[in-house]
C-alpha positions in Angstrom: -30.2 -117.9 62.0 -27.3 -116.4 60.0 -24.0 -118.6 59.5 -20.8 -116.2 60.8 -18.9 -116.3 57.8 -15.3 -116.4 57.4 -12.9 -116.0 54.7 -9.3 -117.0 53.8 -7.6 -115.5 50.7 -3.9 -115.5 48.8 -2.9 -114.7 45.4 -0.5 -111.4 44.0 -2.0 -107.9 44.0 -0.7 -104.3 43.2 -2.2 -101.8 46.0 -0.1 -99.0 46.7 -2.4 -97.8 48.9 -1.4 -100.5 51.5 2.6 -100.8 50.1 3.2 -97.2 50.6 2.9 -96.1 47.0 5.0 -98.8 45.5 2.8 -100.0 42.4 5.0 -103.5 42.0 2.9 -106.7 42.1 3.1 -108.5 45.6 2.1 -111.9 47.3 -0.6 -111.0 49.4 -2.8 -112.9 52.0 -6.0 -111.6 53.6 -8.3 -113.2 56.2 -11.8 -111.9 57.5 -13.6 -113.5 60.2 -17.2 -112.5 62.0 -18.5 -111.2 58.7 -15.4 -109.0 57.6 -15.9 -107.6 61.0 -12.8 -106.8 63.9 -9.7 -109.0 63.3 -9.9 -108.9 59.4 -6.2 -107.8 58.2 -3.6 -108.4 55.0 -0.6 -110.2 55.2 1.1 -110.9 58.4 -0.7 -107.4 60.1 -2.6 -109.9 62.2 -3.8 -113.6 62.1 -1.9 -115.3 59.6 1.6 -117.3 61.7 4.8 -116.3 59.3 6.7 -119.6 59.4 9.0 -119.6 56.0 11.7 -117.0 56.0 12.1 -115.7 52.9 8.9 -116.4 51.3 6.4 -113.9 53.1 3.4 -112.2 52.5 4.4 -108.8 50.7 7.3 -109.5 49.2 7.7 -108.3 45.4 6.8 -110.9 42.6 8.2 -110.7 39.2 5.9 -109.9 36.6 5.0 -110.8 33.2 5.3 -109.0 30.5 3.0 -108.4 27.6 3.3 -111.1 24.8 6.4 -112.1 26.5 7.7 -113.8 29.3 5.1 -115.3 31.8 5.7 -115.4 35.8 3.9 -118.2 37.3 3.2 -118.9 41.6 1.0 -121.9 42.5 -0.8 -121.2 45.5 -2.4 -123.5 48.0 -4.6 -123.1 50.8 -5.6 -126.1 53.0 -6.7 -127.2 56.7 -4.6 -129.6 58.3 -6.8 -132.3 59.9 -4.9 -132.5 62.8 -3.9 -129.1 64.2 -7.0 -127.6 62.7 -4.8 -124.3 61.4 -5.5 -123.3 57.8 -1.9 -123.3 56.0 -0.9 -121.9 53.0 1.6 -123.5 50.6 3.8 -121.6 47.7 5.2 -123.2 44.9 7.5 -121.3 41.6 10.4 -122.8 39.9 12.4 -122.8 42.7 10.2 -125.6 44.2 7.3 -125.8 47.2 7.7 -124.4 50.7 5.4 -123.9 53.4 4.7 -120.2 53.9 2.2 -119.9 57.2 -0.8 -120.5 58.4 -4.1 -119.4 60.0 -4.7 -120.5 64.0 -8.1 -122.0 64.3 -9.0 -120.3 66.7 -9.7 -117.2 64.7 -12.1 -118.4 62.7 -16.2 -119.6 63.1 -17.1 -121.1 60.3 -13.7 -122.1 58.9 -13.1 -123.8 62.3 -15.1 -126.9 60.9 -14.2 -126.5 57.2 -14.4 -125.0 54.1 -18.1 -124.6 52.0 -16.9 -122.6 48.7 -14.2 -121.7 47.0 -13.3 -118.9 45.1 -10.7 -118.4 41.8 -11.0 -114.8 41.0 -9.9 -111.1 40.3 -11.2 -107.8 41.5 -10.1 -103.8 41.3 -12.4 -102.9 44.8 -14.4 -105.3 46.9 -17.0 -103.0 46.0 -18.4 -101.4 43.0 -20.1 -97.8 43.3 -21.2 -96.0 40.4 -19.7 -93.2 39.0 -16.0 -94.6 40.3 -13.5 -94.7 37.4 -11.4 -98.3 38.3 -8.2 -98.9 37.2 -6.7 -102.0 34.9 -7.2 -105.7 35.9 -4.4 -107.5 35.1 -2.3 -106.8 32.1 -5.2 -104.4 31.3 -6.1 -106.5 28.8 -9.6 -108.4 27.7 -9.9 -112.5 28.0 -10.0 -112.4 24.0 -6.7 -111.6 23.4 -5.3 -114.9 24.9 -2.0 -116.0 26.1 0.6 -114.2 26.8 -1.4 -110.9 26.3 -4.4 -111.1 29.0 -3.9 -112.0 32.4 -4.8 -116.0 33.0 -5.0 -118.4 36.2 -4.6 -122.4 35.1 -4.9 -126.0 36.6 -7.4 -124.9 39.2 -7.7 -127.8 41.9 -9.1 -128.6 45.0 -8.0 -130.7 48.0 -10.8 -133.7 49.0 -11.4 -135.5 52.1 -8.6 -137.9 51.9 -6.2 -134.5 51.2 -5.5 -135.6 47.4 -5.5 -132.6 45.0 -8.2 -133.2 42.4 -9.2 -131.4 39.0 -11.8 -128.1 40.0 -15.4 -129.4 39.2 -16.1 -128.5 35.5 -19.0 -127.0 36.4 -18.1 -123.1 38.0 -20.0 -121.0 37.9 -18.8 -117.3 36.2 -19.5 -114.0 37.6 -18.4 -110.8 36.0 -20.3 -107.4 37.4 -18.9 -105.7 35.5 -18.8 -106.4 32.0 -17.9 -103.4 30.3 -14.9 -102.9 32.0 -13.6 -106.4 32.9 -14.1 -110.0 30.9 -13.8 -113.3 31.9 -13.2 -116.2 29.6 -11.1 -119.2 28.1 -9.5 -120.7 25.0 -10.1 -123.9 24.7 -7.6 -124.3 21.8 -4.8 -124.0 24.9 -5.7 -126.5 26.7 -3.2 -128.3 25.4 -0.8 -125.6 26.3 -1.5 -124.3 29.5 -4.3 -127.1 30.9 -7.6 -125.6 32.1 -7.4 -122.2 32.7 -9.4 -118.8 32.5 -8.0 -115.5 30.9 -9.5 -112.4 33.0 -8.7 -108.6 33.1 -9.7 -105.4 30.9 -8.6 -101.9 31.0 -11.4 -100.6 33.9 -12.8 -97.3 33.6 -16.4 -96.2 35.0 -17.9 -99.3 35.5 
C-alpha cells in the first residue's frame, strides 16, 4: 500500500508570482501533506504557527552580489520529541531565533519522523518541454566558484540524540536538467567555506 507522503521545506526564493510582482529574494517556507494534496500552502497562508516577530516567512533577504559581498541564513528544520510539532530555526549574524513551527497534527508521515532529506534548488516543481525557465541563482554555472555561482555549505543533520552532525558524504546528485542548470563543488574551498555545493545556471529551454 502506498506511504501518504508529506513534506516540510524552507530556504530564500524569488517568485513574484506569489509576492505580487516584487522580484526581491524572500525567506520562504512550504509544507505539503496527503501527497501535495488539500492543505499544502507557502509561508504562514496555512499550517506553519508564526511564533518570532520579526523574523517571518516572506520577509525580504539581502542578497549577494556577484564576486562581491555574500549574504548568508542558516536554516534548520527539526521535530521536537516532545510536542511532536516540526519547528524551524533561523540563524544570520544577528544570532539564532526560533521562527515557527508545523502542528503534528497536519502531517501522516511526518507525524512519526523524517525518512529523507533534501539540499536543493529548483526554477518549477516541474519540467515541461518547450518552457523557457528563468536563472537559478546568480545565473551563474557551479564552475565559476565562489562568490560568482550561487552555493549552500556545512550541510548537517540532526540524529536521534538531537546533536547536529556532518551530512553523510555520500548524497546522492540530481540535476534534470543539465543544460540549463549545474551542480557541483570545489574542493580547493573547503578550507574556505567547509563542505559546500555551488548550483545555478542561466535556464533557458530546458
Amino acid at each position: 500500500m502506498h506511504a501518504v507522503e508529506d513534506s516540510i521545506e524552507a530556504g530564500w526564493h524569488v517568485y513574484p508570482a506569489f509576492h505580487r510582482g516584487s522580484t526581491e529574494t524572500r525567506l520562504f517556507v512550504f509544507f505539503a501533506a496527503n501527497d501535495y494534496g488539500k492543505g499544502s500552502c507557502y509561508n504562514t497562508k496555512c499550517g506553519f504557527v508564526q511564533v518570532h516577530r520579526t523574523i517571518t516567512p516572506g520577509m525580504i533577504l539581502a542578497a549577494s552580489t556577484y564576486d562581491g559581498t555574500q549574504e548568508e541564513i542558516t536554516l534548520s528544520v527539526y521535530k521536537n520529541d516532545t510536542s511532536g510539532d516540526w519547528w524551524l530555526g533561523y540563524e544570520d549574524s544577528n544570532g539564532y531565533v526560533s521562527v515557527g513551527y508545523w502542528p503534528e497534527n497536519l502531517f501522516n508521515t511526518l507525524a512519526k519522523d523524517a525518512n529523507r532529506i533534501d539540499w536543493g534548488e529548483e526554477t518549477d516543481s516541474f519540467v515541461k518541454p518547450g518552457v523557457t525557465y528563468g536563472p537559478m541563482g546568480s545565473g551563474r554555472f557551479p564552475s565559476e566558484g565562489y562568490k560568482k555561482a550561487a552555493y549552500m555549505r556545512n550541510m548537517k543533520v540532526i540524529d536521534s540524540s538531537m546533536q547536529f552532525v556532518d551530512a553523510p558524504s555520500n548524497l546522492m546528485p540530481y540535476t534534470p536538467t543539465p543544460q540549463c542548470y549545474e551542480l557541483g563543488d570545489n574542493p580547493a574551498d573547503v578550507a574556505m567555506i567547509g563542505p559546500h555545493f555551488y548550483f545555478g545556471g542561466p535556464g533557458g529551454t530546458c
